[in-house]
C-alpha positions as CSV (number, residue, x, y, z in Angstrom):
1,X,52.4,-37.7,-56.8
2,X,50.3,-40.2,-54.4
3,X,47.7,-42.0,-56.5
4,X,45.1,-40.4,-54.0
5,X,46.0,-37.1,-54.9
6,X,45.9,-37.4,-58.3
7,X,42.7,-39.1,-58.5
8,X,41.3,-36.4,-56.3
9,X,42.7,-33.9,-58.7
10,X,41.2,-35.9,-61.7
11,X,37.8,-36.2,-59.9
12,X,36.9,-32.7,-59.5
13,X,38.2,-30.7,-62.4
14,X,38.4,-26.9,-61.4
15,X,38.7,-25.8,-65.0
16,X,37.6,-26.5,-68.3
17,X,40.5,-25.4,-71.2
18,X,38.7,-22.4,-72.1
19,X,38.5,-21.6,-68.5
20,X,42.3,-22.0,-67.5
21,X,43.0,-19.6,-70.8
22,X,40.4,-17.0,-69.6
23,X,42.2,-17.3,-66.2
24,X,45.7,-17.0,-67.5
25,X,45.0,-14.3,-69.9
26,X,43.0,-11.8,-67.1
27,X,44.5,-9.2,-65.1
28,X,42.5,-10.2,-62.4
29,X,44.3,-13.1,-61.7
30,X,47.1,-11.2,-61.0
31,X,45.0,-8.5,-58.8
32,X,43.9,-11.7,-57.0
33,X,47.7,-12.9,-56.6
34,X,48.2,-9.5,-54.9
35,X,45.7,-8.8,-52.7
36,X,45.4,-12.2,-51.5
37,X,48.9,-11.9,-49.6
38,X,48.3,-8.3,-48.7
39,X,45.5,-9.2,-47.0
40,X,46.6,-12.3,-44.5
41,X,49.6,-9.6,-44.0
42,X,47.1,-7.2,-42.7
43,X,45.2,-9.8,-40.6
44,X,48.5,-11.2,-39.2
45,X,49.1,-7.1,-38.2
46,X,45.1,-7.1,-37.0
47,X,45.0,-10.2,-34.8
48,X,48.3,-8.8,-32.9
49,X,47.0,-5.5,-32.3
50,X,43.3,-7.2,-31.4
51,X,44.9,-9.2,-28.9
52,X,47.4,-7.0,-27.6
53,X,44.2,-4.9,-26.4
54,X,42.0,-7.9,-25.2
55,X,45.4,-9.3,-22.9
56,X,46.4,-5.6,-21.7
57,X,43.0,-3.1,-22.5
58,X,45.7,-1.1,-24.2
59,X,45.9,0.3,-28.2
60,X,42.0,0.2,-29.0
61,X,41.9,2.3,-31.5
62,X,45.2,1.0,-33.3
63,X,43.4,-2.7,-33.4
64,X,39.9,-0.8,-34.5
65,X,42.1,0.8,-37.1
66,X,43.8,-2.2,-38.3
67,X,40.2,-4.1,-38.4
68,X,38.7,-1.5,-40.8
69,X,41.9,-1.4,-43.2
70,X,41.0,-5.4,-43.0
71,X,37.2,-5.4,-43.4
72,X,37.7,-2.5,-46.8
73,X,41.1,-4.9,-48.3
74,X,38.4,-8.3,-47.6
75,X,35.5,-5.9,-49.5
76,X,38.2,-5.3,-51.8
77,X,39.6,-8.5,-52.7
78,X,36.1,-9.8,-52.9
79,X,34.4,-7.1,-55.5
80,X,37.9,-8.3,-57.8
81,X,37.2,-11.8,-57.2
82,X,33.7,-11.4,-57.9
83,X,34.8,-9.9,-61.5
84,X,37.5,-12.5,-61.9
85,X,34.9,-15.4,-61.4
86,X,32.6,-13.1,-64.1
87,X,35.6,-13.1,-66.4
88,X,36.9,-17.2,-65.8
89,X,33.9,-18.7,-65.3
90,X,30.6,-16.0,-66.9
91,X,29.1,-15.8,-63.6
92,X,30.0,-13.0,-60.6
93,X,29.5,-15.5,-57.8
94,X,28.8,-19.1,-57.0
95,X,30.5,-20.7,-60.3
96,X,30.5,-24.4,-59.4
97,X,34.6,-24.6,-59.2
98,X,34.1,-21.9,-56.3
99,X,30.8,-22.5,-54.9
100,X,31.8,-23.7,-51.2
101,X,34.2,-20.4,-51.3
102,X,31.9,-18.1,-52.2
103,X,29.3,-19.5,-49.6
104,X,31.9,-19.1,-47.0
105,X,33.0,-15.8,-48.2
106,X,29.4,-14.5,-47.7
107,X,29.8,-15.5,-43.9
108,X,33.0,-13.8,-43.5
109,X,32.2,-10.8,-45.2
110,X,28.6,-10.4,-43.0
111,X,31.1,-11.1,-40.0
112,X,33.1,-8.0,-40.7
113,X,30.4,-5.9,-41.6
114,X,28.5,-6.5,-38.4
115,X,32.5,-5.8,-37.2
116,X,31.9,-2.3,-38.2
117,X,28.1,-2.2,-37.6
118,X,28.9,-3.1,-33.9
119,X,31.4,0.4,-33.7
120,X,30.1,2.5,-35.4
121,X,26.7,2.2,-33.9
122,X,28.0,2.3,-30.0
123,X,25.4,-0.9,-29.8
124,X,28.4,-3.4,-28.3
125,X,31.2,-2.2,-26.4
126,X,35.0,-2.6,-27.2
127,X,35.4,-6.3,-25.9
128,X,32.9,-7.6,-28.0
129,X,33.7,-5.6,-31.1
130,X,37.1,-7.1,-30.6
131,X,35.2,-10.8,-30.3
132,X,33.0,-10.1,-33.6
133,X,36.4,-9.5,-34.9
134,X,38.1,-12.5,-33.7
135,X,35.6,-14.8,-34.6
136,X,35.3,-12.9,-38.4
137,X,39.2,-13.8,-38.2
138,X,38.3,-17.6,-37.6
139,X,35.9,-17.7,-40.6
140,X,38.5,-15.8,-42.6
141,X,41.3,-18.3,-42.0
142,X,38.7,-21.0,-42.9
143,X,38.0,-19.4,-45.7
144,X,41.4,-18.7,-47.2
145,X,42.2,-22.4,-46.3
146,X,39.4,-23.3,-48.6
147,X,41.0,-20.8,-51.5
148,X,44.3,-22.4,-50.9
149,X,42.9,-25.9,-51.2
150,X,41.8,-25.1,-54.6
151,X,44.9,-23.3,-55.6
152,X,46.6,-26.5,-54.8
153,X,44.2,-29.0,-56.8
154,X,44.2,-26.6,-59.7
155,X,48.0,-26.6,-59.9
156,X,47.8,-30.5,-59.3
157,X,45.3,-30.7,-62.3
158,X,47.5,-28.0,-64.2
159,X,50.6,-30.6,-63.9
160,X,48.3,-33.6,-64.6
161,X,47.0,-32.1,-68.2
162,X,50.7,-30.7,-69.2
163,X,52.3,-34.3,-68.1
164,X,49.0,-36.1,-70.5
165,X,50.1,-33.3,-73.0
């Protein structure tokens, strides 16, 4: 492993002992593992079908479709997160291992909801519901680049403490 990474990974420890059990033993890890993926494979579905309509003005209601499924699987994956950071770390949001995340979740999760405030009001038309969506997209992939970040430190740190072991 490069000495940077390592010392990075030593620097900021994600979890204390009793913190990695809690998160080994919980279900919710495992719900996590699960929607996680499920949920880029719904965006990846969502952003063709958005732009498909913005480049052709054609299958509206299939990209509206796929953005609800993908606003209620982010509103999903974040009420089991929120009970998996309760269960890891005592504390529903903002544990200090997950702060930045949870910050940046808010943001996302206010993007899709104005998503669906936006049509279901009739207050902005179908191009800029499909730009609310796009841009709640951005701050999603932002997002799960941030949750991947950690997954990768906290296996890093996982390695370090079973090689000190």
């Amino acid at each position: 492993m490069p000495e940077h990474v390592g010392t990075a990974a030593r620097a900021v420890q994600l979890y204390t002992p009793e913190e990695r059990r809690r998160r080994d033993e919980t279900k919710w890890t495992l719900v996590q593992g699960v929607l996680a993926p499920l949920q880029f494979l719904v965006f990846l579905v969502s952003l063709v079908l958005v732009l498909r309509y913005l480049v052709t003005g054609a299958g509206y209601e299939a990209a509206t479709i796929s953005i609800v499924v993908k606003t209620f699987v982010l509103y999903t994956i974040m009420v089991t997160g929120a009970i998996w950071e309760k269960v890891v770390f005592g504390k529903y949001l903002f544990a200090p291992a997950f702060f930045w995340e949870d910050v940046f979740s808010m943001a996302v999760i206010s993007l899709h909801t104005l998503y669906l405030w936006a049509t279901l009001s009739g207050t902005v038309g179908p191009i800029g519901q499909m730009l609310i969506a796009l841009t709640a997209y951005a701050a999603y992939v932002v997002n799960a680049g941030q949750f991947l970040w950690k997954l990768r430190m906290a296996r890093l740190q996982g390695d370090a403490a079973e090689g000190a072991a």
